[in-house]
N, C-alpha and C positions, 0 to 999 in steps of 0.2 A: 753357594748359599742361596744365590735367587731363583734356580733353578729351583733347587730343594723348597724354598718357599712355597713358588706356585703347584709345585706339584703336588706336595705333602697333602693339603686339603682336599686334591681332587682323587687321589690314591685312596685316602681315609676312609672317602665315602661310600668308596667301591669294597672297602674293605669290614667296613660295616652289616653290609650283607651276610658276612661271616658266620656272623654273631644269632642268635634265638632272636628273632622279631619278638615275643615276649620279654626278653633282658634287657627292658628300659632302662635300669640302673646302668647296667654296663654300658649301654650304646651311647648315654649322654655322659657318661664318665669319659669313654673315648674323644668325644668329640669334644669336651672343655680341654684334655689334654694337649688335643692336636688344636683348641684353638690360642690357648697360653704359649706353644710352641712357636705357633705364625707370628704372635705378639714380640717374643724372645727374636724371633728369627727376621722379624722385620725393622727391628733396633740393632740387629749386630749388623746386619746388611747395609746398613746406612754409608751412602758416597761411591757403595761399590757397584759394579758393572759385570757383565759377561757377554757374551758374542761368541756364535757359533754359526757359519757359512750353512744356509742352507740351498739357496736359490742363486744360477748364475743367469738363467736366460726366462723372458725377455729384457728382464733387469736382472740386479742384483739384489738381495733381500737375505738378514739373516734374523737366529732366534738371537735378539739381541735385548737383554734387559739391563734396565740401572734405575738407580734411583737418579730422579730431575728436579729434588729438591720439593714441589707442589704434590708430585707422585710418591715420594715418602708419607707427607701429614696425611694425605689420603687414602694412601694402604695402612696406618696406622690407626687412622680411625675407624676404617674398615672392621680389620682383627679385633680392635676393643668392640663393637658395634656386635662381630660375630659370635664371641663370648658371652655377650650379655643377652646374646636371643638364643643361643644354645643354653642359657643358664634360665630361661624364663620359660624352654619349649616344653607344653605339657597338655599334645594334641593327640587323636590317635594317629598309629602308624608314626610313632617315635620315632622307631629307625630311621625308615624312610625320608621322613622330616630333615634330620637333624642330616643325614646325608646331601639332601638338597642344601642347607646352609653351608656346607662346608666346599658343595661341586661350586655353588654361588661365589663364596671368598678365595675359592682359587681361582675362577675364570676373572673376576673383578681384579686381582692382585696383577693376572697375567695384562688385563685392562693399564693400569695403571702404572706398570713395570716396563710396560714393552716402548722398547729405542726404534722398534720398526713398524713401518705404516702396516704392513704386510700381516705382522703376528698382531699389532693394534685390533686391528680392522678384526680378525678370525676371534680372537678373544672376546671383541665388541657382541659377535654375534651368537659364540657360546652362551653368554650370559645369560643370557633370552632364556634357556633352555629350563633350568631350576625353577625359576620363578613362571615360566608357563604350566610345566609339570605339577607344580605345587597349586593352582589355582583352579589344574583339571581337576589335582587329589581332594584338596581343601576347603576350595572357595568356592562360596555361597551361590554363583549364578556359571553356569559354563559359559556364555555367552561371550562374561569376563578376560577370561582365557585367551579366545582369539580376536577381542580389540588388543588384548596386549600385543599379543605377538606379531598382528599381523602390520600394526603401528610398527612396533620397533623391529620389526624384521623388513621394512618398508625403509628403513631407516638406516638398516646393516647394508641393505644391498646399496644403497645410493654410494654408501661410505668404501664397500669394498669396489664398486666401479671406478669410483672415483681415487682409486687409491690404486689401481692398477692403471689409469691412466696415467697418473703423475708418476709412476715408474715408470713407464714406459717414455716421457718426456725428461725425467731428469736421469735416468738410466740405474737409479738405485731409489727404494723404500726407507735406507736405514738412515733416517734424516732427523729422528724427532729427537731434541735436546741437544743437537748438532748444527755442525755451519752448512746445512743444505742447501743443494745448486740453486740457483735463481731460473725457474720453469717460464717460458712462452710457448707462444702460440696459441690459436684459435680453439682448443679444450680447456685452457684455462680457466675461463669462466666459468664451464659446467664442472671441475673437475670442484671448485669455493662453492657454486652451490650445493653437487653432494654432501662436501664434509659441512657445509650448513647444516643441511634438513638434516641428515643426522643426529645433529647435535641439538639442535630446536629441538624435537622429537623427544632425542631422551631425558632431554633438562626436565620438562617439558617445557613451554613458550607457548602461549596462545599465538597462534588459532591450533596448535599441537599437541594439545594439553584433553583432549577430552578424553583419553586411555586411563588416564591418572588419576582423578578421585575413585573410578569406579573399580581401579585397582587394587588403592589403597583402602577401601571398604571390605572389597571381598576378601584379600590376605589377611592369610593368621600372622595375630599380632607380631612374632617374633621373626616372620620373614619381612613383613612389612616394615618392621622396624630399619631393617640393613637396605630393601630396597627402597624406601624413602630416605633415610640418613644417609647413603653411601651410593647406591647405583645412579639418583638422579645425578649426580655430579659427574658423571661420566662426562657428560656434554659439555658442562663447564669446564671438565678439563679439554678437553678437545680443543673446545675454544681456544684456549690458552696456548698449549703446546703445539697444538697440529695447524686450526687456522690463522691464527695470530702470528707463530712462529715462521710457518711457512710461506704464505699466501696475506702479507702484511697489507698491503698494497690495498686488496678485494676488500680486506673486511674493513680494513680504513674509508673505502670508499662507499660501501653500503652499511657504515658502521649507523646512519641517522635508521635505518630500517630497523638495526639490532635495537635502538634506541627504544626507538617508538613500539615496537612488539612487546620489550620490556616493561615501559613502561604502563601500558595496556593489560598487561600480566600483571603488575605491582599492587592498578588499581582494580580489577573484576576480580582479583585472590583474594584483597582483602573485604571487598562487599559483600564478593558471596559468600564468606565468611562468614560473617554477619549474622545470615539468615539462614542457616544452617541448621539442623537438629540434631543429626548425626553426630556423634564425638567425633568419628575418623575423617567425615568428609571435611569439618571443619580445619583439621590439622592439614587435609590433602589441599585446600583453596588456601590457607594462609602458606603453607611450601610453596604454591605456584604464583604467591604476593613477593614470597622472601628471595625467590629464586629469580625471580623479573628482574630486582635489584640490582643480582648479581652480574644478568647479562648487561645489563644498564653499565655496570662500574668496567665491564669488561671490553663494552664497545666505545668507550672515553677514550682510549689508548692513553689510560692516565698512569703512571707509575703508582701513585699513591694510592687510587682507587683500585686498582690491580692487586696490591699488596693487600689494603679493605676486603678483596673480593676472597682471597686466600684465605684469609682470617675466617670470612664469615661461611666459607665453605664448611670449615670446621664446625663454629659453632655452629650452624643448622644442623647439620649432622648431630653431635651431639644431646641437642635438646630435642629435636625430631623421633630420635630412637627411646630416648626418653621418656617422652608422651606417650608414643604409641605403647611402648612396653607398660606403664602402667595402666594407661586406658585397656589395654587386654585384663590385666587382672581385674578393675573394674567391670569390665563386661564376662567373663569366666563366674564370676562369681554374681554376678547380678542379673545373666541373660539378656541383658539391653542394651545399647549403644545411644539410644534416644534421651538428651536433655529432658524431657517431658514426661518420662519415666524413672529417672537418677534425682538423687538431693539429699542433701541432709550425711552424705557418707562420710564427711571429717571427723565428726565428732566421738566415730567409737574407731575410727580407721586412721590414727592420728600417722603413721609411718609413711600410709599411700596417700594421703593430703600434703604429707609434707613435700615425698618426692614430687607430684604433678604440681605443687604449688612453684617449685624451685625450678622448673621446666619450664611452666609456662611464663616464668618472670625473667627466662632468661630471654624467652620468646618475643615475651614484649620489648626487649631491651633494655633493662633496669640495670643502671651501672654497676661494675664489679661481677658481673656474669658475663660468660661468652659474648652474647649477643649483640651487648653493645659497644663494644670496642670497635668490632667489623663496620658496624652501621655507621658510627661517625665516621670513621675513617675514610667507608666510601663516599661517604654523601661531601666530607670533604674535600676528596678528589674529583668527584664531579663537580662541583663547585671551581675547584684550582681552573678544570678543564674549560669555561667560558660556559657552560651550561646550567646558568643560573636558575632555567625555568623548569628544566629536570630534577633540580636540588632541592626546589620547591618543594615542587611535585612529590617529590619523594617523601617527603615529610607526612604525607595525608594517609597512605600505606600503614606506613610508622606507628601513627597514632592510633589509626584504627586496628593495630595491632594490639596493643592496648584493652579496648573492645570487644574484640574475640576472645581473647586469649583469659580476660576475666568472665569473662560472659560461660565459658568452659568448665573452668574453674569453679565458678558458682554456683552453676547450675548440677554439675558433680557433686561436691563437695560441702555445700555451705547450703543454706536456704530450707525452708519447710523434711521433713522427713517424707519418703513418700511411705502410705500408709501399708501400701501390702512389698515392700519392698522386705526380703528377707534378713535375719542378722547376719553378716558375714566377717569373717576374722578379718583382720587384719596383715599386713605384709607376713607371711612367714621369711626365716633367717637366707632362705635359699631364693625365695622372691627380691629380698631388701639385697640381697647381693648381687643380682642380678643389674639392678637398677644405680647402686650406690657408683661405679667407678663412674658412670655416663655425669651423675650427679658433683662428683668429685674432680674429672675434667673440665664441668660446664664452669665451677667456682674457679678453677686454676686456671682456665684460660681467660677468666673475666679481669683476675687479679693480673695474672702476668701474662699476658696477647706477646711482651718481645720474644718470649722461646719460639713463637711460629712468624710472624715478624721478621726475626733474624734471617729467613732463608734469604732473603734480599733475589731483589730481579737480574742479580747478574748470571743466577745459576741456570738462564735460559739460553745463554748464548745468543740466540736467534734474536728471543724477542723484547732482549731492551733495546739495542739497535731498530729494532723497528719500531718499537714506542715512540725512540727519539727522535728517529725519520721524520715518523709520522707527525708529532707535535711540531716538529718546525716547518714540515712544508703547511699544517693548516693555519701558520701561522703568517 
């Protein structure tokens, strides 16, 4: 089944070519089917595992997937994420497109599936591949294209060096979600900074972060959607399973750096925010406000905040893809992205005010919505954690979330009409579908956060034992 998982979407794509490049109907009929499928097939999958020997020398390394408990809710919201941008994609070169989303959700699934450093690391750098492709086909500046790539491909290789090194030191890859050897020696250090910058990189993290608004501008809305909602969290998982789990010790002891970049991230995302014009860039600086947080809650080695950090994984995901998917129709239909040219659209567009209203309020944190369950949660474990002046801190983010997040909203939506602005319909039934489960998740996980909650930190093996190391030797 997890095999078939990750393949299924990357087969699909290839399989689309088939098909008339003019049979949009059908190419996007394919690709909701096979993306309902990954949905179905990543719920039956649930707990289970597979392992197939590929590699005996210089280590050992196999194709080895399961679910780790973090890497379910995240291949889950994946597939929902993929659905709803294959349900909103209405670019040219459909095909093509919709191919790209789908080569994207298998490489990420293979991401967030894989037991081994070995298939981690290769999937890590697949990814890349969709989303550069799409930015040569699609997006507005080439230039774009190769800051992505050559950032996170800058990023891939640190991660695959560093991950043949630690097999060569512990004599096997297939560590992650497992009781893995305990690694010395004089590489160790560089082998924690690779799977660092890595993951810095793809979260983003300032000073790692400049790839990422002008990313998130140039992609069309419905790729943009999955790689804001779902690809940046690569990193944060990383964090979690690969240098948390493994390399407890490193990140415990350069965990105030995690701190401080985070927090540094929390506050320039949400400033620049602030002053922003752009609809997408704004979404892109308040992701790398929201995302600070996360490394923030991640580098506590707090259980609680750890658990906060899972939670709000999710919800940013969710309301992220959210945005962006409606703010594409907004811009499809208006030609603009610019506040200064947007206003006044609630009032005859009551469906798409509603969905962007119920996003960005989850964004700001309004209780009963995703958003805010993650937030206190973490802000209360860094709190637990002795880092009272972080909890603070954190707090001015928050608020200014607030801020932005109406300031978007208003300037969209509400306010003066602009005068040459044309009439435009409203959600059609294939639009509002598109957008409605991301909306219907963001409500259900606001109400009830214990369904994802419940994975508890024991399903790491690794790293609640190192959590708890780690909490009593700083103590």
């Amino acid at each position: 089944m997890l095999f078939a998982l990750i393949v299924l979407p990357i087969v699909a794509g290839f399989a689309l070519f088939a098909l008339p490049k003019t049979d949009t109907r059908a190419c996007k009929a394919i690709g909701v089917a096979v993306a309902l499928a990954t949905i179905a097939m990543t719920l039956a999958a649930r707990n289970s595992e597979q392992s197939v020997r590929w590699l005996s020398r210089p280590f050992t390394a196999a194709f080895h997937v399961g679910d780790s408990g973090i890497g379910f809710w995240i291949a889950l919201l994946l597939t929902l994420c993929t659905l709803c941008a294959i349900l909103a994609s209405n670019v040219p070169r459909l095909r093509t497109f919709i191919a790209m989303l789908l080569w994207l959700e298998g490489t990420m699934l293979g991401v967030f599936l894989a037991r081994d450093l070995v298939l981690f690391a290769l999937f890590w750098d697949l990814m890349l591949i969709p989303v550069f492709l799409t930015l040569v086909n699609w997006g507005e500046h080439p230039a774009t294209a190769w800051r992505y790539f050559l950032y996170n491909f800058a990023g891939g290789l640190t991660l695959l060096l560093a991950t043949a090194a630690y097999g060569i030191l512990a004599g096997t890859t297939d560590v992650i979600g497992a009781s893995g050897p305990h690694v010395v020696g004089g590489w160790v250090p560089w082998i924690f900074a690779g799977f660092a910058f890595a993951f810095l990189v793809k979260t983003p993290v300032f000073p790692f972060h400049t790839w990422m608004p002008i990313t998130y501008r140039d992609t069309p809305p419905p790729m943009v959607a999955v790689v804001g909602a779902v690809q940046s969290k690569a990193g944060l998982y990383g964090l979690i399973v690969v240098a948390m789990a493994l390399l407890p010790d490193y990140l415990h002891a350069y965990a105030n750096v995690f701190i401080v970049l985070g927090v540094i991230s929390m506050l320039y995302g949400a400033f620049v925010a602030l002053v922003q014009s752009d609809v997408k860039r704004i979404v892109a600086y308040s992701s790398l406000s929201h995302l600070g947080l996360i490394v923030v809650a991640i580098a506590t080695f707090n259980a609680v905040a750890l658990q906060g950090a899972v939670l709000y994984i999710i919800a940013h995901g969710l309301f992220t893809a959210a945005i962006f998917l409606t703010l594409g129709y907004v811009e499809e239909r208006e030609e603009t992205r610019s506040l200064v040219r947007l206003g006044g659209l609630g009032a005859k567009n009551p469906r798409m005010a509603g969905a962007l209203c119920i996003a960005a309020l989850a964004a700001l944190g309004l209780p009963g919505l995703a958003g805010f369950a993650g937030e206190l949660i973490i802000i209360s474990g860094i709190f637990q954690s002795g880092l009272i002046w972080v909890s603070i801190v954190a707090l001015i983010p928050i608020v200014l979330a607030a801020a932005y997040m109406l300031r978007l909203y208003q300037g969209v939506m509400n306010g003066p009409e602009v005068a040459d602005l044309p009439e435009r319909r409203d959600l059609t039934w294939i639009e509002g579908l598109a957008v409605a489960p991301l909306i219907a998740a963001l409500v259900a996980v606001g109400v009830a956060p214990a369904a994802i909650l419940s994975f508890d930190t024991s399903a790491y093996n690794v790293t609640v034992p190192a959590l708890h190391t780690a909490q009593v030797e700083s103590k």
